[in-house]
N, C-alpha and C positions, 0 to 999 in steps of 0.2 A: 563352437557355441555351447557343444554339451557340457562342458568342464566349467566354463565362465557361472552357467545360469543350470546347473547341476541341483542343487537343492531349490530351484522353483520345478524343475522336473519332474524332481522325484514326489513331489503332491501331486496325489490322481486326480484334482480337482483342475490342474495346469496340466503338466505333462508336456511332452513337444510340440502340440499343435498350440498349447495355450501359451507358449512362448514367442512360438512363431506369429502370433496375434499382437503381443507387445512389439514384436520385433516392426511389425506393419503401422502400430497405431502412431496417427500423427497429433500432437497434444502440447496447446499454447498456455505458455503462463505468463500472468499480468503483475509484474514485480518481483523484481532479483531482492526483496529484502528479508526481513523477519520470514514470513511466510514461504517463499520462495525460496528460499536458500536451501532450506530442506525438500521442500517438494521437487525441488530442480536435481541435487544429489541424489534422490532416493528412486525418481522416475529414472535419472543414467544408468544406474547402479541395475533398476531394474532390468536395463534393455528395453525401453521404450525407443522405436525405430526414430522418430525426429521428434524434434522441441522444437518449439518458440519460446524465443526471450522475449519481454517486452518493456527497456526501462528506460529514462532518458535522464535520471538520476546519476550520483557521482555518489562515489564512497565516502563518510566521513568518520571520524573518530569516534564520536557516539556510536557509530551502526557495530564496532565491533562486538560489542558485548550481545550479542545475539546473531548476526550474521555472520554463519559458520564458513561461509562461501571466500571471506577476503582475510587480510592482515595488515598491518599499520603501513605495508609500503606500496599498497593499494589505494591508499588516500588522494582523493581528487580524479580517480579516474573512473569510469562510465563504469555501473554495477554490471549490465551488461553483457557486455564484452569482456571484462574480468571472470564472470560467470562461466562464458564460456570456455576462455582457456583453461582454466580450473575444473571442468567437467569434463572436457575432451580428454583431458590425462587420466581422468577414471577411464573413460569408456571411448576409447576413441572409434566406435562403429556406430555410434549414437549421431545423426544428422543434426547437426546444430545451427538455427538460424536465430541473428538477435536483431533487435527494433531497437536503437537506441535515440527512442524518439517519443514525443508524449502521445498516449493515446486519444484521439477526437473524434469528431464526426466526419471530419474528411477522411481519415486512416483506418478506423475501427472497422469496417466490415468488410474492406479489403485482405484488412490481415486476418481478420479470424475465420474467413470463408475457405481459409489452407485447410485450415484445423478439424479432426471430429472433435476433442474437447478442449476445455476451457477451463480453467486454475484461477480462481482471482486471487491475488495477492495483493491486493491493493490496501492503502491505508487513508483514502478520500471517497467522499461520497459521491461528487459527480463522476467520476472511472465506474464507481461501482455500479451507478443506476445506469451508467451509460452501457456496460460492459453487459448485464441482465438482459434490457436491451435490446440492444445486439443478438444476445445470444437468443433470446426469445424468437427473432424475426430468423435469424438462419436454423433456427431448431438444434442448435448445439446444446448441450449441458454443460452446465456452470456448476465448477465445481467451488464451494465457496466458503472462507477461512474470518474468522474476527479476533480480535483480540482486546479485551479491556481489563489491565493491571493484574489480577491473578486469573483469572474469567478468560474462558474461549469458549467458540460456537464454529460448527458445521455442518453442511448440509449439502446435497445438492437441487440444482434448482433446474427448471426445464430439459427433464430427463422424461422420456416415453409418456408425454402429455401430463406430466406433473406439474404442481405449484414453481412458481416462477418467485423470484424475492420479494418482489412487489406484491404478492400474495402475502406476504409476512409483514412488507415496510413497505405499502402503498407510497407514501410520499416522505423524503429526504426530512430529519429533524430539521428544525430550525436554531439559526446560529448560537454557537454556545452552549447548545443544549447539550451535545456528547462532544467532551473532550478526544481528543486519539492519545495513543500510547505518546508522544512525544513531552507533550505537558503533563499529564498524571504518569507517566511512566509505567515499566511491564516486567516481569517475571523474566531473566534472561533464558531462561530454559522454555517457555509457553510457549515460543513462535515455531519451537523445535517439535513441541509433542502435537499443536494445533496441525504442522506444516505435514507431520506424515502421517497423522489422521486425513487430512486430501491426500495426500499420494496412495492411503491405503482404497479412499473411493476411487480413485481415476483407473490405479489395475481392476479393480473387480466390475468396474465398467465396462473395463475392456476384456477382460477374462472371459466375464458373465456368470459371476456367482458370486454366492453370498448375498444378501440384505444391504442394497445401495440406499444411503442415507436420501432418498427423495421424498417427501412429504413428512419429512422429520427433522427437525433441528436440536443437534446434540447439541448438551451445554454440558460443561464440566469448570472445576474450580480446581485447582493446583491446593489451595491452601484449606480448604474443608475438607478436601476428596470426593463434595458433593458428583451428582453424575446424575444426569436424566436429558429424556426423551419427549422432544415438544412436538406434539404432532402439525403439519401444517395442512389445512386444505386450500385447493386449485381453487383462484377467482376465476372463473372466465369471462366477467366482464373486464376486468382489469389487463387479462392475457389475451382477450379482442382486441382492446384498445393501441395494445401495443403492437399489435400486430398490424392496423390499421392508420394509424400515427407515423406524422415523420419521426426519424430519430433524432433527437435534442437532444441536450446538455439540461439538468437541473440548473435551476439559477436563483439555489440559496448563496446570499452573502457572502457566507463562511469561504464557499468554492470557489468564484470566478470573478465576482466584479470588486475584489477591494486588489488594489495594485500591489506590484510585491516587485524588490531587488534584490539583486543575488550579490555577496561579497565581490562573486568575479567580476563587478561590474564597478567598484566601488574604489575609494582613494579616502585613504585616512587623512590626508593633509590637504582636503576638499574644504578649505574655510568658508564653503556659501551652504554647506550641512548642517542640520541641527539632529543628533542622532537623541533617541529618548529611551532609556532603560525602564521600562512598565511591573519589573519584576520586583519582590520584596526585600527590601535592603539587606536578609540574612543568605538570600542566594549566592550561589557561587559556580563562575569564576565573579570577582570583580575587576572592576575597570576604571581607569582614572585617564582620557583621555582632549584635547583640546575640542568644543562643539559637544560636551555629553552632556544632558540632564538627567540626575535619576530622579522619576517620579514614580511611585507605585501605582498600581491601576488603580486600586482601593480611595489614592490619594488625588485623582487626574483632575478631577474637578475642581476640586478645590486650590490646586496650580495650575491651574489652566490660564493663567492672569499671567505665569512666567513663560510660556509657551508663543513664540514668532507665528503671528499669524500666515505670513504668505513664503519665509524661508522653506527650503524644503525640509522635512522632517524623514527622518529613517526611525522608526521605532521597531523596538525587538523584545523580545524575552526570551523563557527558557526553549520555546521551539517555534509560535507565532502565533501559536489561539490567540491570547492575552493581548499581542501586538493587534489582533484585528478586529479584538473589540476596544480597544483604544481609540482605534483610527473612526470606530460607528461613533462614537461621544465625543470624539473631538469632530469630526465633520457635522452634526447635530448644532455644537457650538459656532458653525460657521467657521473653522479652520480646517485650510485646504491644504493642498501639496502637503499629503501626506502617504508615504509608503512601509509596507508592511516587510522587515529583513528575512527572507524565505529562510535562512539558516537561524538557527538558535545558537545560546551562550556560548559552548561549548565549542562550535564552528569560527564563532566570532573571535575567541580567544587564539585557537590557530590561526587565523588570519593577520590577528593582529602581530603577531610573531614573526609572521614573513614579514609584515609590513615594515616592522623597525630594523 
């Protein structure tokens, strides 16, 4: 062990005991992607004694430009379990358990009851309020990552009777209101400098030193080099409440009630499909296939007269915001059997590849 984790040693602020504390600490993270990919490398690396994975996601061709953790011949398989084996060859004394399953209310406080900490990785709102939470009611800290285009934010939250997220973001925006990285798109290097800004909180958690980001939410900008310090204070109505409350799922739009299919479920040469491209005719890949409509969402209204009332519809774009505010206006208009394509263009386009 001395040779391995030699220069964490040799700081008198670590030293042997304060390794041997990592080597103990058990610590869950909530997504192999952006975020995760680096906190996952960098907690092995460090000799943190077990992990949790937690992802029930599949690699795609988009994720490689920022997820350091896979490569193109990783495509289609569970983040995961890809994670792991990728990890285990850095550090194979590292305990590695993965979830490769979505996190809910049935799961969530089974799995994180292993854990002393908690890494959100997540890039949805209901994980995230659900995950708070959670962590709120077992007393874990949440250690906790964003990402919006050149912009990140960290902090941690229910650490030694501190502000909890909901202290910060009482209630989940409302639909459309914040895009995620998928549609406005992100910095391929941000998820990397965000992801071990957490790894550098979760050691000194564990350590116990230094200045843990609790009752402060750092923001920084990749492209200003802006950089500051949001102070947050403890609701304790809000962190009663939650402590007192079942635990539920948020049930904005955005998250849960508009339906969604997955390509793996799908057949190109399905003639009772009406697929709708909602994106703007300069996007790219394009598609020219049998059952396509492109309309732009800009445009949906005003073709909504071309539009099969009870056929089923698949609509998509560049990742699915776009697709599920299509599907609020056109259900508004009283057109139904409609679903929202959980992959974006880019996905779509490999698939279409195998298909022919």
């Amino acid at each position: 062990m001395n040779e391995r984790y030699a220069r964490h040693i040799s700081l008198t602020e670590v030293g042997i005991e304060g390794q041997q504390k990592l080597t103990k600490a058990k610590v869950l993270v909530i997504g192999a992607g952006g975020l995760g990919c680096p906190v996952l490398k960098y907690l092995v690396a460090a000799g943190i004694g077990t992990l949790g994975i937690v992802d029930f996601d599949t690699v795609s061709l988009s994720n490689l430009q920022r997820q350091i953790l896979y490569t193109e011949k990783d495509i289609g398989k569970n983040k995961a379990a890809v994670a792991k084996k990728r990890l285990e060859s850095l550090n194979k004394d590292v305990n590695i358990t993965i979830y490769p399953e979505v996190l809910g209310l049935e799961n969530c406080l089974t799995i994180l009851a292993s854990y002393d900490i908690v890494v959100d990785g997540t890039d949805n709102f209901t994980t995230r309020y659900l995950l708070n939470d959670a962590c709120c009611k077992l007393q874990k800290p949440l250690v906790y990552g964003s990402l919006y285009k050149y912009e990140g934010q960290v902090s941690v939250f229910n650490y030694k009777q501190g502000p909890s997220y909901r202290c910060l973001f009482p209630e989940p925006p409302k639909s459309g209101e914040v895009p995620n990285c998928n549609e406005i798109g992100v910095l391929g290097v941000l998820p990397g400098q965000i992801g071990i800004m957490q790894a550098t909180e979760v050691l000194k958690i564990v350590l116990g030193i230094g200045d843990v980001l609790s009752g402060k939410l750092l923001y920084i900008n990749v492209l200003t080099n802006d950089r500051r310090v949001i102070e947050i204070e403890r609701n304790d109505k809000i962190i009663q409440s939650i402590y007192t409350e079942e635990l539920e799922l948020i049930t904005t739009r955005d998250c849960i009630t508009i339906a969604s299919v997955s390509l793996s479920e799908m057949n190109l040469t399905d003639e009772g499909v009406c697929w709708i491209d909602v994106r703007e005719d300069h996007e790219q890949p394009q598609f020219e296939f049998p059952g396509l409509k492109k309309i732009p969402l800009s445009s949906l209204l005003d073709e909504i007269h071309t539009i099969p009332k009870t056929t089923k519809k698949i609509i998509f774009c560049q990742s699915g915001v776009r697709a599920k505010k299509a599907i609020d206006l056109l259900e508004e208009q009283q057109i139904s059997n409609c679903v929202a394509l959980s992959e974006g263009a880019n996905e779509l386009k490999y698939w279409i590849h195998q298909q022919i």
